[in-house]
N, C-alpha and C positions, 0 to 999 in steps of 0.2 A: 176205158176209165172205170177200173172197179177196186175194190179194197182187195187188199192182200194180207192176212196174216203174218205178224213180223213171228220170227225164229225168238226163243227163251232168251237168250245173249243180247241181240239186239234190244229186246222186251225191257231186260234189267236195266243196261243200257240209256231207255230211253226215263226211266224211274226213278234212276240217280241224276239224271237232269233236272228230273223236276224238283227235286228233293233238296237239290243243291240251289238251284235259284227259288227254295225257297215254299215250293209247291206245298199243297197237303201232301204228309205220308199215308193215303190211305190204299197205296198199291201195291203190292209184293208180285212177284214172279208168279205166284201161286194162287194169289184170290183175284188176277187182273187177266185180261186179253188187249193186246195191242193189235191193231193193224196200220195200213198205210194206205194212199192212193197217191197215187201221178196226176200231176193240172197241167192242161197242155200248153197253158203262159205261163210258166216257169221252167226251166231247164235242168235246174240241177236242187228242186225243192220240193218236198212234199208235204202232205195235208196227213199227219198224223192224230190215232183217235186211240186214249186207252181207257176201258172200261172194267171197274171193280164189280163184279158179276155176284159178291158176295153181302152187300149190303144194300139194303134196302130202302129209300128205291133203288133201283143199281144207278152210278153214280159214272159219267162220264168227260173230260175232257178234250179239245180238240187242239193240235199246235200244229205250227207251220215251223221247216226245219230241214237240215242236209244232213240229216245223221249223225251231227256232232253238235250243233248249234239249236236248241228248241225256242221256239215262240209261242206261249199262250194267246191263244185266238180268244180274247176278254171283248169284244163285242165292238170296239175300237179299231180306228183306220192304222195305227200304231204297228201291228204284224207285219201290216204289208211293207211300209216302209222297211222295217228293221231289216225283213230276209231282202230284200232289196239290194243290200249288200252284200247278202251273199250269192245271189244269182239274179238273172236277166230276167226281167218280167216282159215280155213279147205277147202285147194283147192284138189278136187280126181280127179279120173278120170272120176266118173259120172258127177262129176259138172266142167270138164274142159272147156266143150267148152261154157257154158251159163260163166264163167271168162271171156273167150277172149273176148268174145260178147262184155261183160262189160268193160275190160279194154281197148278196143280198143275204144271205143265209149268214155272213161271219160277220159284218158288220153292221149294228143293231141303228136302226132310223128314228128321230123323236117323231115321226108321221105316224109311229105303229106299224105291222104287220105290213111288210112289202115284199114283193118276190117276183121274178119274172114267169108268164104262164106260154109254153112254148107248146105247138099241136105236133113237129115235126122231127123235134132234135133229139137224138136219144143222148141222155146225160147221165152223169153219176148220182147215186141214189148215197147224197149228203146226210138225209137224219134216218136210212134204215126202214123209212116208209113212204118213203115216192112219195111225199107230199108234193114236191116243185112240180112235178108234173103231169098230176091225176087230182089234182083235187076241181079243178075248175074245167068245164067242157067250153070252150070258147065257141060262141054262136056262129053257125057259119054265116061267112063272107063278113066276118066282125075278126077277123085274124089278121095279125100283121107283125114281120118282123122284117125290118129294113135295117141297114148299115152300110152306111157312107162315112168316106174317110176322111177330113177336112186337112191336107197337109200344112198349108200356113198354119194352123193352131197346132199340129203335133197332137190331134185328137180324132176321135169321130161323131157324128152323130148317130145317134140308134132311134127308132120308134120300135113298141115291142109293146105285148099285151103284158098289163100288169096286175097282178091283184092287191089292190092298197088298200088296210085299213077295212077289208071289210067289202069291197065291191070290185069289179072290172071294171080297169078304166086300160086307157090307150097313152102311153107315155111317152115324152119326145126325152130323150136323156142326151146326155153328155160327157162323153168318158174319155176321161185322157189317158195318153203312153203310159203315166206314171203310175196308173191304176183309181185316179177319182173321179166318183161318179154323180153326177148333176142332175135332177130332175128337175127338167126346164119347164115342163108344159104336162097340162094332164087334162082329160077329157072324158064322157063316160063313153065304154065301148058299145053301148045302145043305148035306147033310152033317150034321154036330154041331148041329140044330137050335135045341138046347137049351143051347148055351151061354151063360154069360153074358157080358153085354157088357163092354167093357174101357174102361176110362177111360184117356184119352189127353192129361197138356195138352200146350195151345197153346205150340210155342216160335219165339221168331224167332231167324235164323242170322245 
């Protein structure tokens, strides 16, 4: 999972899409760079990024899309639905935690600052500076990443170190096939050992 550089044609291409539903015109062929990555629950979608290199600060957008259809990733559960139409979203267990990476990163939480903190999984480098997965050293024997499949619900549960708002805590989530994510339970991952967990629902923005 790494970015690829799209080809000039492709590039233009993805420009007149945006242009056409509406986007800012601030990208040309010439003052922008696009790239692309593959997500391994989706099949036939990708995580497209293009960046105006010529204005300051440089200015970027991100869409989900099959090279004909674009989706602005606006911070909302909305994206994922839409490409949903156009391809299969197959979330496992091998490819849970590069999910969370991604759903925590493109869809924005009123809890503030959330992300999954993983010690083991090498994942794609979403904002360009490894922040998912260098910013917080998780204390040892304070690690933890589980996943169970719950088939009556057509979901699973996960436990996974989290950084929320500003601390480490230990999160019990809830993620179903269709791609939504629940934070059921949180805890600190030291410290107040003994607190109890906090129930959180699920909201989309």
């Amino acid at each position: 999972m790494q970015w690829h550089r799209l080809e000039p044609e492709k590039t233009e291409k993805l420009i007149t899409s945006i242009v056409n539903a509406g986007g800012p015109a601030l990208f040309t062929v010439k003052n922008s760079e696009a790239k692309c990555m593959r997500l391994p629950f989706f099949d036939s979608v990708l995580l497209y990024r293009i960046t105006n290199n010529t204005c300051l600060p440089v200015f970027s957008m991100d869409f989900l899309g099959n090279g004909k259809e674009f989706f602005y990733i606006d911070g909302s559960f909305s994206p994922f639905e839409k490409v949903q139409h156009l391809a299969t979203l197959d979330i496992t267990r091998e490819n849970m935690a590069a999910f969370l990476q991604f759903y925590f990163f493109t869809v924005m939480q009123e809890d503030g600052e959330i992300y999954p903190v993983y010690k083991h999984t090498a994942l794609p480098d979403l904002e360009d500076s490894n922040l998912h997965t260098t910013k917080h050293d998780v204390p040892e024997g304070g690690y933890v990443f589980e996943v169970d499949e719950d088939s009556n619900n057509d979901s699973f549960h996960v436990k996974t170190c989290l950084y929320y708002d500003g601390s480490l805590m230990s999160g019990n989530l809830s993620v179903s096939k269709q791609g939504h994510v629940e934070i059921v339970g949180l805890s600190p991952l030291f410290g107040e050992q003994n607190a109890e967990s906090a129930s959180l629902p699920y909201k989309e923005t």
